[in-house]
C-alpha positions in Angstrom: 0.0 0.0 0.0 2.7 2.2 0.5 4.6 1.9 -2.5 0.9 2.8 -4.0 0.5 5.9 -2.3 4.2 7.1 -3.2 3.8 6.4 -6.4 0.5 8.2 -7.1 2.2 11.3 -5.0 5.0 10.9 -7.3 2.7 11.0 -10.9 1.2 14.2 -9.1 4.5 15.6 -8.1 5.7 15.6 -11.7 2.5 16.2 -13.5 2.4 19.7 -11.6 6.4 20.3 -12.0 5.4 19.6 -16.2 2.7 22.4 -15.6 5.1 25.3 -14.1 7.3 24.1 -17.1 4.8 24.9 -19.4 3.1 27.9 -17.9 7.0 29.4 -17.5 7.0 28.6 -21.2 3.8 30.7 -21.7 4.9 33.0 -19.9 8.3 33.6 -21.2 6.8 33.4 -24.9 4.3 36.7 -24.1 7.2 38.2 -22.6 8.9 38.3 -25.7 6.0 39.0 -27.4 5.3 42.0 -25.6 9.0 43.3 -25.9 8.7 42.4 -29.8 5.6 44.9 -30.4 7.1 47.1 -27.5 10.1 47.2 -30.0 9.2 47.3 -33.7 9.4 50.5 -35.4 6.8 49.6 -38.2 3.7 47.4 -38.6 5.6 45.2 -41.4 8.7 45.1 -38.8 6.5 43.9 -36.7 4.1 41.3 -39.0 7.6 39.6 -40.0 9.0 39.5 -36.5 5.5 37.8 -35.1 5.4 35.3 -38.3 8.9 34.2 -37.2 7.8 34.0 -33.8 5.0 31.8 -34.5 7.0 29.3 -36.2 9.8 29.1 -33.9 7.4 28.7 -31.0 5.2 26.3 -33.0 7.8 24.6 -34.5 7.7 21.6 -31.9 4.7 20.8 -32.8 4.7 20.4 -36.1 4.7 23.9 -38.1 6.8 24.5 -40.9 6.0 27.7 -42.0 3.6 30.5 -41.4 2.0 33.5 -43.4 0.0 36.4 -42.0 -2.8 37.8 -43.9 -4.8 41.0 -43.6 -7.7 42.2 -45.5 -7.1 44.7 -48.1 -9.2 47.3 -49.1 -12.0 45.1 -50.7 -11.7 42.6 -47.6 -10.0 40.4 -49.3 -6.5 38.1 -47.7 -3.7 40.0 -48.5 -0.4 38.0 -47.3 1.8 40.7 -45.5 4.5 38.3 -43.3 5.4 34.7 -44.0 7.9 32.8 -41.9 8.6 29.4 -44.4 12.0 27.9 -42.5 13.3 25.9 -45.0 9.8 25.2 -47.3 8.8 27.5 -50.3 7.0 30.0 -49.6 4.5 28.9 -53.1 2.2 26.6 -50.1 0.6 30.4 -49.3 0.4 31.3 -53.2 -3.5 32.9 -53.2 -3.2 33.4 -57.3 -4.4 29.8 -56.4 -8.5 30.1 -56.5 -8.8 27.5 -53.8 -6.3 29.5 -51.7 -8.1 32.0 -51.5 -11.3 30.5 -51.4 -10.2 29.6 -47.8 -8.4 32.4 -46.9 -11.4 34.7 -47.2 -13.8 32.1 -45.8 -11.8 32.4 -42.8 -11.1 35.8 -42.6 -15.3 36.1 -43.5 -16.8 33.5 -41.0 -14.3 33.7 -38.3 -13.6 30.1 -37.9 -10.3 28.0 -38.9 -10.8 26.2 -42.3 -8.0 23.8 -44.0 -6.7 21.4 -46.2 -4.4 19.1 -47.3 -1.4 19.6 -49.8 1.0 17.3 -51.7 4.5 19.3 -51.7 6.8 18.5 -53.8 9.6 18.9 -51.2 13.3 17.8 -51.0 13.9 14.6 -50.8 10.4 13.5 -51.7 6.9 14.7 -51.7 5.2 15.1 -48.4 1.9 15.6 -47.2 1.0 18.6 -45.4 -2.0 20.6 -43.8 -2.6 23.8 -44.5 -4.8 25.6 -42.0 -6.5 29.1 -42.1 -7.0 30.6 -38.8 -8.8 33.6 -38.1 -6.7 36.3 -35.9 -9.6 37.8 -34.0 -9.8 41.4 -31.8 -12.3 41.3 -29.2 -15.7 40.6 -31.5 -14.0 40.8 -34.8 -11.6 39.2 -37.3 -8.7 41.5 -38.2 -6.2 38.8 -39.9 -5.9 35.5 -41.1 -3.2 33.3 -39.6 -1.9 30.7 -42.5 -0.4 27.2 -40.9 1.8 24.6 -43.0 2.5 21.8 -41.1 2.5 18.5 -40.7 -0.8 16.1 -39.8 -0.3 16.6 -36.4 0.1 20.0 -36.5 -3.9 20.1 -37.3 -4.6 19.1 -33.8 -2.5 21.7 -32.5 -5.0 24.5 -34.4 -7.5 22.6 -32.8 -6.9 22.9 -29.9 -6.2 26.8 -30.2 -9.9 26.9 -32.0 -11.4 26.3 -28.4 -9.1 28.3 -26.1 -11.0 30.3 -24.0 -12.8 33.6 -25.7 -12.1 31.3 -29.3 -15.3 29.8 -30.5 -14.8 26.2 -30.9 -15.1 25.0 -34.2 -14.3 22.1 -36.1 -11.7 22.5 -39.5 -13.6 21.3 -42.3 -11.0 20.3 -44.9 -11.0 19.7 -48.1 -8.6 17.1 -49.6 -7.2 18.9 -52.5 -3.4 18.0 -54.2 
C-alpha cells in the first residue's frame, strides 16, 4: 500500500512540476512578445517579427511555415509576413483560386478552415496541412493566420480553435493535391 500511495504522489508531483514548465514557457513566450511589439518600429517590422515567432514557438509541434494575412481594401486576404524555414513559400500562393477560397472564408466566417497539400519537397513529396486561422480582436476578425505543417500539427489548431474567448469549431477540410 505504500509503494501505491508514493507512487501516485510521485505521478502528481511531476504532473504539476510539467505544468510550471509549461506555464514558465507561456509566460516567457508573451514576454517576448510583448517586448517584440514594445520594439518594432513599423507594422511590417513587426508582421515579419510575429510570423517568425509563430514558427519558432510552433515549430515543436509540427509547423513548418507560417503567413499572416490581412484584409485589403475590398476585404479580401492579402499576405503581409510569412515565416517558411526551409519550405517555399508557393504553399501560401493565393493566385491559387482554392487558396483563396479559404483564406477569405476564414477571414469572413471567423472560424479555422484547412486542407491538405502534396508538396513536392526535398527529398520527396510530403503531405501537409494547410490551415487558415482567423486572428480575432475582441468581437472581430482583423487577420488571417496561415499554418503549413505536418498532420499533427492540425490538432494543435484545434486545440487553439477552443481556447478560451475562441469559439470552438471544427476544420472542415477539403482534400485537395
Amino acid at each position: 500500500i505504500t509503494a501505491l500511495v508514493l507512487g501516485q504522489l510521485t505521478a502528481l508531483v511531476q504532473a504539476r512540476a510539467r505544468e510550471a514548465r509549461e506555464s514558465q514557457q507561456r509566460t516567457a513566450t508573451l514576454y517576448a512578445l510583448a517586448q517584440l511589439i514594445a520594439s518594432a518600429t513599423d507594422q511590417q517590422t513587426l508582421l515579419d517579427a510575429l510570423a517568425q515567432q509563430v514558427l519558432y514557438v510552433f515549430r515543436p509541434s509540427g509547423v513548418k511555415a507560417c503567413a499572416i494575412f490581412l484584409p485589403d481594401a475590398d476585404k479580401r486576404p492579402v499576405m503581409r509576413a510569412a515565416a517558411t524555414g526551409t519550405l517555399s513559400p508557393t504553399a501560401f500562393n493565393l493566385e491559387q483560386r482554392e487558396q483563396a477560397s479559404l483564406a477569405g472564408w476564414a477571414l469572413t466566417n471567423g472560424s479555422p478552415v484547412g486542407r491538405t497539400l502534396l508538396l513536392d519537397e526535398p527529398p520527396e513529396p510530403q503531405e501537409y496541412t494547410l490551415t487558415y486561422v482567423p486572428l480575432q480582436s475582441r468581437r472581430q476578425v482583423v487577420g488571417v493566420l496561415g499554418i503549413l505543417g505536418t498532420p499533427e500539427s492540425r490538432r494543435l489548431v484545434s486545440r487553439l480553435a477552443r481556447t478560451p474567448g475562441r469559439q470552438a469549431s471544427r476544420l472542415p477540410a477539403s482534400n485537395g493535391r
